[in-house]
PLY file of the C-alpha trace (Angstrom):
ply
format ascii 1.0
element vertex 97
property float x
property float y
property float z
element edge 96
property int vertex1
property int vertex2
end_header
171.20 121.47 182.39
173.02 118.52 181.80
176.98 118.16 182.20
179.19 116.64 179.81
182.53 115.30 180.54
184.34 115.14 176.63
187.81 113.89 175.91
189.94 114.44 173.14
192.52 112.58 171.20
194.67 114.57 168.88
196.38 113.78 165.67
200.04 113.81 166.19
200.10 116.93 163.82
201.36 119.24 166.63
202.71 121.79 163.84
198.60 122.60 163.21
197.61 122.26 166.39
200.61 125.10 167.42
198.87 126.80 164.92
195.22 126.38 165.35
195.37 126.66 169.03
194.98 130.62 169.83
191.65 129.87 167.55
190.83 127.07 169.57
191.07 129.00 172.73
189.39 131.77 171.64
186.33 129.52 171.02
186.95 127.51 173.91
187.11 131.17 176.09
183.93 132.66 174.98
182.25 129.69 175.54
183.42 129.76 178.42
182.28 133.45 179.28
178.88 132.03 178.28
179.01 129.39 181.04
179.25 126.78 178.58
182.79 125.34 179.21
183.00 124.80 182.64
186.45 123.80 182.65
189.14 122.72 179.54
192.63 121.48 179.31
195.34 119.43 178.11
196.02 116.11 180.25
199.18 115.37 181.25
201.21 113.00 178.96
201.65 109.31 179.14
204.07 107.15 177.46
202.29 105.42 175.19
199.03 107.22 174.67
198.14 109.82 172.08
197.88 113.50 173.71
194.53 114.84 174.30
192.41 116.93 176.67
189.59 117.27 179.15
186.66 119.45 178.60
183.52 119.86 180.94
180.78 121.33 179.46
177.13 122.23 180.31
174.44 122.19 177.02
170.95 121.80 176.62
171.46 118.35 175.30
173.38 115.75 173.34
172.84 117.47 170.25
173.56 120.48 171.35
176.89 119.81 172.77
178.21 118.14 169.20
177.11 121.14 167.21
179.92 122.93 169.99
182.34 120.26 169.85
182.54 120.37 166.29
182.52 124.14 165.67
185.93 123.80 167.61
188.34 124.91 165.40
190.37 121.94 166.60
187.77 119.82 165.44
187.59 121.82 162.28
190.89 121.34 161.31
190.91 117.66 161.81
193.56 117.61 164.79
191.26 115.48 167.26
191.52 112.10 166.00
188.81 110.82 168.31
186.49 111.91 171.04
184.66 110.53 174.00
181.62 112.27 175.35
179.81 111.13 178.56
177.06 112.74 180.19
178.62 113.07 184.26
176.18 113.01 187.16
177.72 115.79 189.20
177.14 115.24 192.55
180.01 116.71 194.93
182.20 119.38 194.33
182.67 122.91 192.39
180.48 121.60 189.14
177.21 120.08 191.22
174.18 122.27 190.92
0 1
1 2
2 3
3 4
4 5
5 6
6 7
7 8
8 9
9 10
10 11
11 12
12 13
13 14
14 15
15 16
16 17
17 18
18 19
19 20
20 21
21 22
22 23
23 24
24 25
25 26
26 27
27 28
28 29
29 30
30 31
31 32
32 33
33 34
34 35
35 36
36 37
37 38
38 39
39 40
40 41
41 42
42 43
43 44
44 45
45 46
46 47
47 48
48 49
49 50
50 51
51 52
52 53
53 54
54 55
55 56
56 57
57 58
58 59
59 60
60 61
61 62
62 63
63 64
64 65
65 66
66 67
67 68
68 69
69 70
70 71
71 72
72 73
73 74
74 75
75 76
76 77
77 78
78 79
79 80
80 81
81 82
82 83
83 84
84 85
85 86
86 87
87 88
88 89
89 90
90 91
91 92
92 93
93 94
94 95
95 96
């Protein structure tokens, strides 16, 4: 099954996002539990740069993966501003098959 490294770029609402986020966890969890998410979090800050996160996920396909992306109730409440989605060769490490 393909691997999909996503990034997101929030809106600099961080009221909503304080108050979306136990819903966005929640999603992000049982996916998880479904061995879906491999791995999510927020990266570290930089002066500069909008925040955002990291999340590695595992779906069927391209199309796939956006119908979980945006049935993230981040996404849902319009508090990720942007996203990039690559498909990542996993070759070494914890994630390679």
């Amino acid at each position: 099954m393909p691997t999909y490294a996503v990034t997101y770029t929030y809106t600099d609402d961080t009221a909503q996002r304080d108050a979306v986020r136990a819903d966005h966890r929640t999603y992000l969890s049982g996916l998880a539990d479904d061995g879906v998410v491999r791995a999510s979090g927020p990266l570290a800050p930089v002066a500069g740069v909008p925040d955002g996160a990291l999340l590695i996920f595992e779906a069927a396909s391209r199309d796939a993966l956006d119908a979980l992306v945006d049935a993230d109730p981040f996404v849902e409440a319009g508090l990720v501003a942007g996203r990039d989605v690559r498909e990542w060769n996993v070759v070494i490490g914890g994630f390679a098959s």
